[in-house]
N, C-alpha and C positions, 0 to 999 in steps of 0.2 A: 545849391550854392551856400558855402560859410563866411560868415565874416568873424574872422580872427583879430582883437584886437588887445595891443600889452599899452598898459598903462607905463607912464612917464613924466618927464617935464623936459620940455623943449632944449635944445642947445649945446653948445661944449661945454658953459659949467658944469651942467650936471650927467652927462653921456654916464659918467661913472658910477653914477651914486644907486646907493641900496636901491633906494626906492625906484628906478629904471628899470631893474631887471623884466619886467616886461616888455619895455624897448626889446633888450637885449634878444628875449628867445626868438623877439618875429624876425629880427636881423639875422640871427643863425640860420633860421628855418629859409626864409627867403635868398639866403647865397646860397646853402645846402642842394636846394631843392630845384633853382632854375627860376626863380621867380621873375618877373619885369622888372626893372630900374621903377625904382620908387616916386613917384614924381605929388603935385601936391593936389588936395580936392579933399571937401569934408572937413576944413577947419584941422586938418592936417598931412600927414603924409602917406598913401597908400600903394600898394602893386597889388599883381594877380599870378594865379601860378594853377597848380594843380597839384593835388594832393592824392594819388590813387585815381582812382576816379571821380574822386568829388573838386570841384572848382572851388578856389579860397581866398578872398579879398583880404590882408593884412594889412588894418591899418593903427597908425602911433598918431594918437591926437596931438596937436601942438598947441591947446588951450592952455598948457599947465592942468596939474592933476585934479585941481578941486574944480573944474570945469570941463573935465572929461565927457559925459554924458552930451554934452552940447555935439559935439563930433561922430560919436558913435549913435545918436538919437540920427542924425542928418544922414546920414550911409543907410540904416535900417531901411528910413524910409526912400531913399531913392531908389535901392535896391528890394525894395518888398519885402525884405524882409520880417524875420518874427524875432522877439528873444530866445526863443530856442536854437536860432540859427547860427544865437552870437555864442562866444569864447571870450572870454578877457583873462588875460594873463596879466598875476600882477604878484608882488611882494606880499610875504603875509608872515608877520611877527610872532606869529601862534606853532610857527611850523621851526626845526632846528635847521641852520645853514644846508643847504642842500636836499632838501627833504621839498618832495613834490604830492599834490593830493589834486584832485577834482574834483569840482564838486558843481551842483544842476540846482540853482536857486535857490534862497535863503538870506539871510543878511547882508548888512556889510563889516557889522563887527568894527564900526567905525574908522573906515579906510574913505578917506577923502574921493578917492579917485572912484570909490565901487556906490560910493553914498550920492555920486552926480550923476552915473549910468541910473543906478534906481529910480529918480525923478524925472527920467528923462523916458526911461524906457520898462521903467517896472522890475522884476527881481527874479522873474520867470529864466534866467541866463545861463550860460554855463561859465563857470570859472576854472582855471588853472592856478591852484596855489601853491607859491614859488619862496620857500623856506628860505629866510636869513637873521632868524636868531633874535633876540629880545636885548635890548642892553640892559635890564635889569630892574628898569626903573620908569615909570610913566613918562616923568619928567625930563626924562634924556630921550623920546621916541623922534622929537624931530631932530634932533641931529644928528643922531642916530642914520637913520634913513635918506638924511641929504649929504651924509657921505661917502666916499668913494669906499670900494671895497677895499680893505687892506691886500697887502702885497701874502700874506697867510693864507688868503678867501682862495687866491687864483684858483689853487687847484680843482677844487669842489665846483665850485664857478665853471670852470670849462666841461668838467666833467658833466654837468647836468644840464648846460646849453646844448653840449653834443646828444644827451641823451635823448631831450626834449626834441631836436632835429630827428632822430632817429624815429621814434614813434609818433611822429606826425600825422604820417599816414593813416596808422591805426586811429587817432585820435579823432580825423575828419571821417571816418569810417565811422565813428560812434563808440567804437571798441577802447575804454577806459582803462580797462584792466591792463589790456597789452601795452599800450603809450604807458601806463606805469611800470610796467616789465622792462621794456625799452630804459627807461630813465635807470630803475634800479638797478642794471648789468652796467651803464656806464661808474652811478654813484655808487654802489657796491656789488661789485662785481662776487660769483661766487665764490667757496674756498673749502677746501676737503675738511673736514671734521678736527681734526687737529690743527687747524689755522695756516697751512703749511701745504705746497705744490703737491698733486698727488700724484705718485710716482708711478715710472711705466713699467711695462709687466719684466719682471726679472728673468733675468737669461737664463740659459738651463748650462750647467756647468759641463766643460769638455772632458770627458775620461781620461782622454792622454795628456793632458796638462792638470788636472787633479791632485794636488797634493793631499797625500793620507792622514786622515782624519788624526790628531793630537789624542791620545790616551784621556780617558774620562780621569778626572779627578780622584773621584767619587768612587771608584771604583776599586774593589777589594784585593790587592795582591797576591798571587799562590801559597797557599804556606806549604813553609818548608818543615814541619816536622812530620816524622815517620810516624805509623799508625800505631808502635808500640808508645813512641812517646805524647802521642795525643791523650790514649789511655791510660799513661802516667799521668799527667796534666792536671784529669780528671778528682785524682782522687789527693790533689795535694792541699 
């Protein structure tokens, strides 16, 4: 069993905001997938589902983010879990719009929401981090993050929720590399060498409808002088 949880802040103010997007991917993954109706337990809101073979608890705390850890500490332990078993998906400022990484323990790089799991449940975890860009400035990260994507984000935004929904499976399988394959075919999908559709195999031309080939250019006309007068030519 995993427990999958995205980081957030409670409610219709903020359903939109940067800082959600971990809401966001268990929502996709959970209608995607067949999940249970969401209902409440854990100091927030959770379902279950199945993921391949592995069974997967998804839940969104309703603490608000700098109290996250309170929620996801309380699930561990009802469920026996370990921090190897946890996931949290969450925002991560270091990554560009749409850009996805995972990563198996290590800091919090001062994310409120990763810096309340660590005290609660130590560092030993896996994360999902979910790219949305830097406003430029320290001083602009909160509000930044507590606003709503613009109307420009959409695209990229759905593209990497579907992705993220897509390699799920792989992802509760353990298998990292693929859930990032998955994400990258929806966020950049491939493209032939010259940036451009590669085209399909060309037909083979019909003899009876063939029009004859145009005279080369390039190519040297008959001459028309006689062989005495070439020999004339020669010596004038």
């Amino acid at each position: 069993m995993k427990l999958w949880t995205g980081l957030g802040n409670p409610g219709a103010k903020y359903a939109g905001n940067r800082h959600n997007i971990g809401f966001m991917a268990l929502d996709r993954i959970a209608a995607d997938h067949g999940f249970s109706p969401w209902k409440r337990g854990f100091q927030g809101l959770f379902c279950e589902g199945r993921l391949g073979a592995d069974k997967v608890i998804l839940l969104k705390p309703e603490t608000f983010m700098n109290l996250s850890g309170q929620a996801v500490g309380e699930a561990l332990r009802f469920y026996k879990l370990t921090p190897a078993d946890l996931v949290v998906f969450h925002d991560e400022l270091d990554l560009a719009p749409g850009k996805a990484r995972v990563k198996q323990g290590g800091g919090h790089a001062g994310h409120n929401g990763l810096r309340s799991i660590h005290a609660h449940v130590g560092e030993a975890y896996g994360r999902v981090r979910l790219g949305i860009g830097h406003p430029g400035h320290k001083d602009a990260v909160a509000g930044y993050v507590l606003h709503d994507f613009a109307k420009s984000e959409q695209d990229w935004l759905e593209d990497l929720l579907r992705g993220i929904s897509d390699g799920a499976a792989a992802l509760a399988d353990g298998d990292g590399a693929r859930f990032l394959n998955a994400v990258a075919l929806r966020t950049a999908p491939p493209r032939s060498s010259t940036g451009t559709e590669r085209p399909g195999p060309r037909a083979k031309p019909d003899p009876a409808t063939a029009k004859p080939a145009a005279p080369d250019a390039t190519e040297a006309s008959p001459d028309p002088r006689s062989a005495l007068q070439k020999l004339a030519d020669r010596f004038r």
